[in-house]
N, C-alpha and C positions, 0 to 999 in steps of 0.2 A: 496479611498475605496479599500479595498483588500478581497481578496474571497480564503478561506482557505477551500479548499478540502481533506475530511477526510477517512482515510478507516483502515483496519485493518490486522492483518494478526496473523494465529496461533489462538488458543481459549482460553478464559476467563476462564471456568470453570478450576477447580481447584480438581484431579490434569491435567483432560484434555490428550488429544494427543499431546500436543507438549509441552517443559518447557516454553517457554517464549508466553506472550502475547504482539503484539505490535499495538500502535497505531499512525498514524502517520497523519500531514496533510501539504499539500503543500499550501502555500502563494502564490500570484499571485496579484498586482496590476491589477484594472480592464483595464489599460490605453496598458496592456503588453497581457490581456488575448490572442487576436487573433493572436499574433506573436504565444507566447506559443503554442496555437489549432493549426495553420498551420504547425509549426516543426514538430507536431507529425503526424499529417496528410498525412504529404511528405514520412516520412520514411513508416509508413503503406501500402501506394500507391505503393513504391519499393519493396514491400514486397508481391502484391495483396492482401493486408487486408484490401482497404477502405470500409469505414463503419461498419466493423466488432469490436467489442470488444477485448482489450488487456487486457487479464488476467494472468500474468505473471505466475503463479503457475502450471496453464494450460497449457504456452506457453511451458516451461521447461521440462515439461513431457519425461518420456520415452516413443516413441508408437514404442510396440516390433511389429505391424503389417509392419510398416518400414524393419524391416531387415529381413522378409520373403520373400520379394519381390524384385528378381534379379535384381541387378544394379539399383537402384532406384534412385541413385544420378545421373543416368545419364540421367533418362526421364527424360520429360517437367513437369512441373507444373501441366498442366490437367492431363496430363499420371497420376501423381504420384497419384491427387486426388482420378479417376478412380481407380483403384490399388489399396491403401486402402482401400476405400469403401468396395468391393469386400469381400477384407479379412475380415474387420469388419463382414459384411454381414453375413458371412461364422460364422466366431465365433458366433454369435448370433445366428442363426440357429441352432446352437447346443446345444448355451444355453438354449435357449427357450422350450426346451420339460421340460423343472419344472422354469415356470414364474414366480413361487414365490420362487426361489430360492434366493440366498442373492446376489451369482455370477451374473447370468443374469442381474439382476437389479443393480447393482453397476456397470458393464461393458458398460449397455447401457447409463449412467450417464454419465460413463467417456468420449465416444463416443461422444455424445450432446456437451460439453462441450470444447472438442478437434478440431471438426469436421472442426471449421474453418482455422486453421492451419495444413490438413495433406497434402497438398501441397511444404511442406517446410521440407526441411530437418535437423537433429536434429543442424549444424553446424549454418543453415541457422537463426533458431529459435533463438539460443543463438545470434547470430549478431544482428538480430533483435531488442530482450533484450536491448542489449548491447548500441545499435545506441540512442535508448530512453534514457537511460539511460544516456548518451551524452550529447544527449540534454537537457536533465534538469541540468547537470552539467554546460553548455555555458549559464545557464539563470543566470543571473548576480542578476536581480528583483526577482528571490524568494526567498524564505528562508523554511527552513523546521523544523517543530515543531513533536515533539514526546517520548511517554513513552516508553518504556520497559522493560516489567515487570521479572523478575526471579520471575515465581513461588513459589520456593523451598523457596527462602529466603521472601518471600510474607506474610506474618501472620494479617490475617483479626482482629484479637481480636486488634492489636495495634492500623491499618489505620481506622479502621471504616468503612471502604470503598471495595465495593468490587475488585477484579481487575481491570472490566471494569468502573467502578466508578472511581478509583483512575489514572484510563489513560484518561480518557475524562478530570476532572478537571485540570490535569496536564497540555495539551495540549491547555484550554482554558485558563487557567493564564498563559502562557506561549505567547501565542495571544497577549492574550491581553496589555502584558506587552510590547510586539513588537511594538505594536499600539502605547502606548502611546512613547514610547523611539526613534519613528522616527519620529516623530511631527518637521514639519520644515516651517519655515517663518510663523509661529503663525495659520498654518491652523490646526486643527487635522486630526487627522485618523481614519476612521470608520472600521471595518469587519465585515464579514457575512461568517458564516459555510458553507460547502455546504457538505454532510455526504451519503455518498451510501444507497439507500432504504433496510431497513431493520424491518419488522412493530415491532419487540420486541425491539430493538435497537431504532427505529427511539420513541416510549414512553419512553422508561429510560433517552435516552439524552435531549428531548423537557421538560422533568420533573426535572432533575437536572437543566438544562440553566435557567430556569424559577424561580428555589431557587437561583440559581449564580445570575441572575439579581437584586434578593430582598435583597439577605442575604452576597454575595460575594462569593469567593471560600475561602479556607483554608489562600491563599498567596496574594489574591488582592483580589479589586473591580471590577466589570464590569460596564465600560460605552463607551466602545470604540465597542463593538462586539454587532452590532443592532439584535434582534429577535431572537426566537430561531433557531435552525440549518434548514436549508431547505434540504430536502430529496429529492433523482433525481433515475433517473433508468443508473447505471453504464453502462449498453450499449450505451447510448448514450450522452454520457458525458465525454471526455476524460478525462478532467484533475482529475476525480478521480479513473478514471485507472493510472495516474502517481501515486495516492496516494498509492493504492495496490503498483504498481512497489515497491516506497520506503519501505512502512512496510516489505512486500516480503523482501527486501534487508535485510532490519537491522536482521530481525528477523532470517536469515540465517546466516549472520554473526556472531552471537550471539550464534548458536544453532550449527552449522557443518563450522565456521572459511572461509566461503565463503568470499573472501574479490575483486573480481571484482569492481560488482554492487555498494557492501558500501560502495566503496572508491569517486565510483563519485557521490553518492547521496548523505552522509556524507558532501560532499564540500558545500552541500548549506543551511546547519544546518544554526540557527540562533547563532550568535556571537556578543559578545560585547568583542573588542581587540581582542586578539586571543583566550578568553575563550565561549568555547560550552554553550549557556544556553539553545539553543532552542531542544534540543535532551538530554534527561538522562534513563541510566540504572539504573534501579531500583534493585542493588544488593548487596551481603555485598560488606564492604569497603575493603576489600584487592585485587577486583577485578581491573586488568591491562589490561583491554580491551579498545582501541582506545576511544570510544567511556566516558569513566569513564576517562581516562588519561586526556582526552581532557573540560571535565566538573569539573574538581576539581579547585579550583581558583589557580590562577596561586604562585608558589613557596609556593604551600601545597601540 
């Protein structure tokens, strides 16, 4: 049994704030789950983030409250929180004489949001990142499955589908194809979704799986992938904060040439020999980006 936790990163709509929508989900034998849960565990713990949520887009952040605050890299940890705070505080107080301004209200968002990481310094964040990111690369048992879509070159009248239509199906025949192609000593392979709580999201996908069960997708059958996807609350579920991490990844690599992260999350693509099938860019074909290099069949 394997449990393929799914998240996403960037937006569907079309043409949206970002060019690329990606979707992405990490594989996990269930025999491996609590090795996996405890690596990322440890590093959180070194970092005072147990129990708290990894949101990598969040983690990344610039907070300009940081570099108003004297030598900040050299308080403690509570110092720093205290410190921030403070400043937050301050801005907000000011913002707040027009509570329906767009500022106030997007500010105290960002705020919520961050709030659990202003103990850490911007060096400390990105290590952080980084150390995850690590470890999903040393998991030898997952494998990583995922779209990503180029907007631009996207044209709904051909796919029939929409963005996030055409990244979910891709991602489920791509499953499911893993399923059946590691079937060994005549046992099969089961999976099961596990997709971050979304209530618009969480009906489009339970509605597609439900036709993928009856009717197939475009490129296979489903009989390996039991039920429709199960929906969780991402704060307390790690392993579909690794799923964000990765989408996060690709989707910057893709978009501003960030090549860190994608190079170790990238390693745990799904392969057969040395060709990528379990990750594809959805772009024209003269695209020379790692990720299309590495998905074209080999000696084409």
């Amino acid at each position: 049994m394997h449990l393929c936790y799914i998240d996403e990163s960037g937006t569907p709509d079309v043409p949206g704030n970002t060019s690329h929508f990606v979707l992405a989900g990490i594989s996990i034998p269930i025999g491996n789950w609590r090795t996996a849960d405890r690596s990322i565990a440890a590093v959180l713990r070194r970092y005072d983030l147990a129990g708290e949520e990894l949101h990598t887009a969040w983690v990344l952040r610039s907070y300009l409250e940081q570099s108003r605050i004297p030598n900040f890299d050299q308080l403690s940890r509570d110092q720093r929180r205290v410190a921030v705070e403070r400043e937050r505080n301050r801005e907000l107080l000011q913002l707040q004489k027009d509570q329906k301004s767009k500022a106030y209200q997007q500010q105290k968002k960002t705020f919520a949001h961050t709030r659990p990481y202003i103990h850490l310094t911007r060096d400390e964040r990105r290590g952080l990142v980084q150390e995850i990111a690590d470890c999903v690369s040393d998991w030898s048992f997952a494998r990583l499955f995922a779209e990503c879509i180029d907007k631009i070159h996207f044209d709904p009248s051909r796919t029939v589908r929409s963005v996030g239509e055409q990244a979910f199906e891709q991602v489920v025949s791509r499953f499911e194809q893993y399923l059946v192609n590691t079937d060994a000593g005549g046992q099969k392979n089961y999976g099961l979704l596990v997709h971050d709580n979304n209530e618009t999201v969480a009906k489009r996908h339970t509605d597609l799986m439900r036709r993928f069960h009856q009717q197939g997708t475009f490129w296979t059958t489903i009989h390996r992938i039991i039920e429709t996807p199960m929906f969780v609350d991402s704060r307390l579920t790690s392993m579909v904060q690794i799923a964000d991490l990765c989408s996060y990844a690709l989707r910057r690599y893709l978009e501003n040439q960030e090549g860190d992260l994608f190079t170790k999350i990238f390693s745990r693509a799904d392969r057969v020999q040395a060709r990528v099938l379990g990750v594809r860019h959805f772009a024209p074909g003269t695209c020379m980006c790692d990720i299309c290099r590495a998905h074209r069949p080999i000696g084409g």
